[in-house]
Structure formats: C-alpha cells, structure tokens
N, C-alpha and C positions, 0 to 999 in steps of 0.2 A: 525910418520911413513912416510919415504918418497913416494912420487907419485909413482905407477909402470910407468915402461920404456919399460920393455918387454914382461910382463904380464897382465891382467887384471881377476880378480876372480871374480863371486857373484854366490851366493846360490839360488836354486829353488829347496826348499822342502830338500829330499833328496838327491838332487845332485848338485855338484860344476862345473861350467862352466867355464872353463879358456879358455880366448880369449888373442890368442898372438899378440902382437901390432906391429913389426914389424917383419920383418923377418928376421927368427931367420936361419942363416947360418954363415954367416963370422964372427959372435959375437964371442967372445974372451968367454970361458967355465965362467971366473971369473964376468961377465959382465951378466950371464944369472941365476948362480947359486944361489946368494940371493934371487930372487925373485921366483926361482924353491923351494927353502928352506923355503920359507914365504907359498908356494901354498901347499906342505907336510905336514909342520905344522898343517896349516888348515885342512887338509883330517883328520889327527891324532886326533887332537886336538875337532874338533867341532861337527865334526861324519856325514860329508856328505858322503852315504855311496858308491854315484857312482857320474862317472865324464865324462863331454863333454867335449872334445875341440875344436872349433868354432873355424876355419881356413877363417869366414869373412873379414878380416880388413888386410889379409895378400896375396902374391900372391906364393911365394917358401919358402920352408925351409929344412936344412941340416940335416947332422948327431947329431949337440947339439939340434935340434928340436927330433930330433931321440930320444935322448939319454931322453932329457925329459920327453915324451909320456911314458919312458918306466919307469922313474923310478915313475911317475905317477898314468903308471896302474897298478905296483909291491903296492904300495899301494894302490888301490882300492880293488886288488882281494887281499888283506892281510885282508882287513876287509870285504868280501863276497861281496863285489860289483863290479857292471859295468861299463863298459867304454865307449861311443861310440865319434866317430868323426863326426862331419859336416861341410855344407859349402866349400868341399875340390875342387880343381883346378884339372883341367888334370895332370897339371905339377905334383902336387902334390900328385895326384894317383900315377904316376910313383914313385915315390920315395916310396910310401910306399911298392907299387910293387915290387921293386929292393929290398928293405929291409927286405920282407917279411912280414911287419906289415898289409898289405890288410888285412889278415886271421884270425889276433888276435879280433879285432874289428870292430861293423857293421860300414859302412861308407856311411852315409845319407845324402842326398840333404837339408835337411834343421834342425835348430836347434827343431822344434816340434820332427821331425823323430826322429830325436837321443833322444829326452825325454823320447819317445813311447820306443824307443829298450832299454836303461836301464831299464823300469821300467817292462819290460818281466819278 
C-alpha cells in the first residue's frame, strides 16, 4: 500500500480520524479520490462507526474537501453514526458557512471535543 498523500486515517475505538495532509483545493478530483476510496472502504469494511476530521496539519480547503466530508459523512450516517470536525481555521469556518455544512456537524476546538460529540 502506498504512503497517503492527502490523507491520513487511524482508529480510536469506534471512530475513524482522518487528518487531511495537505490542502485539499486546487487538487485535481483524480489526485484525492484513491485515497478518499481507501478511507470509505475502511468506514465499510472495518466498522468504525463514526468519524473526525482533524483539519490540524492544514490551513484552507475547497469544494473537493467539500465533496469529501460529504461523501464521508453519507457513510457514517448510513451505518448510524457520527461525524464531527476539529481543529477548524477561521478561513475554514467560512467555507463551511458558505457551503452550509456548519449545521450538518458539531465543529469543536479540539480533537478530545469532537471524541465527546460523536460518542453523545
């Protein structure tokens, strides 16, 4: 299995923590979607039944971060689980703001906070 590039996964208990490693915006869809297809699998596959994403190691990200999150949390809440964000930037509020995604999921200051809101 090759190194991730623009992902990063690991498991805590029930839930999957995916930390995106760069910023993910001008990435070309084909450049993000193996390793978005490796992180599904996993939801599918291994039975974590809710998911962080830890926007630590990043400062913006676009519509294919968009697009991610979403088909993410389509499988989280397919298998009855939660989703929450942490870590997020100003910059990065805003865009969820604009996108509407603020409202889907809690969005916590730090990766403990979002352990606590999935496991509500």
């Amino acid at each position: 299995m090759s190194t991730p590039k623009t992902f990063s996964a690991e498991s805590e208990g029930q839930t999957l923590i995916v930390v995106p490693l760069v910023n993910v915006s001008g990435l070309a869809e084909e450049d993000v979607r193996p390793e978005l297809n490796r992180i599904l699998e996993q939801l599918k596959e291994t039975g974590p039944r809710n998911a962080i994403i830890d926007f630590a190691k990043i400062s913006y990200f676009g519509t294919t971060m968009l697009e991610a999150m979403h088909a993410i949390w389509k499988c989280v809440r397919e298998a009855g689980g939660r989703m929450a964000l942490c870590n997020v930037s100003n910059m990065q509020r805003e865009v969820l703001h604009v996108a509407g995604f603020d409202t889907l999921w809690p969005v916590c200051s730090s990766r403990q906070e979002a352990l606590q809101a999935v496991m509500q």
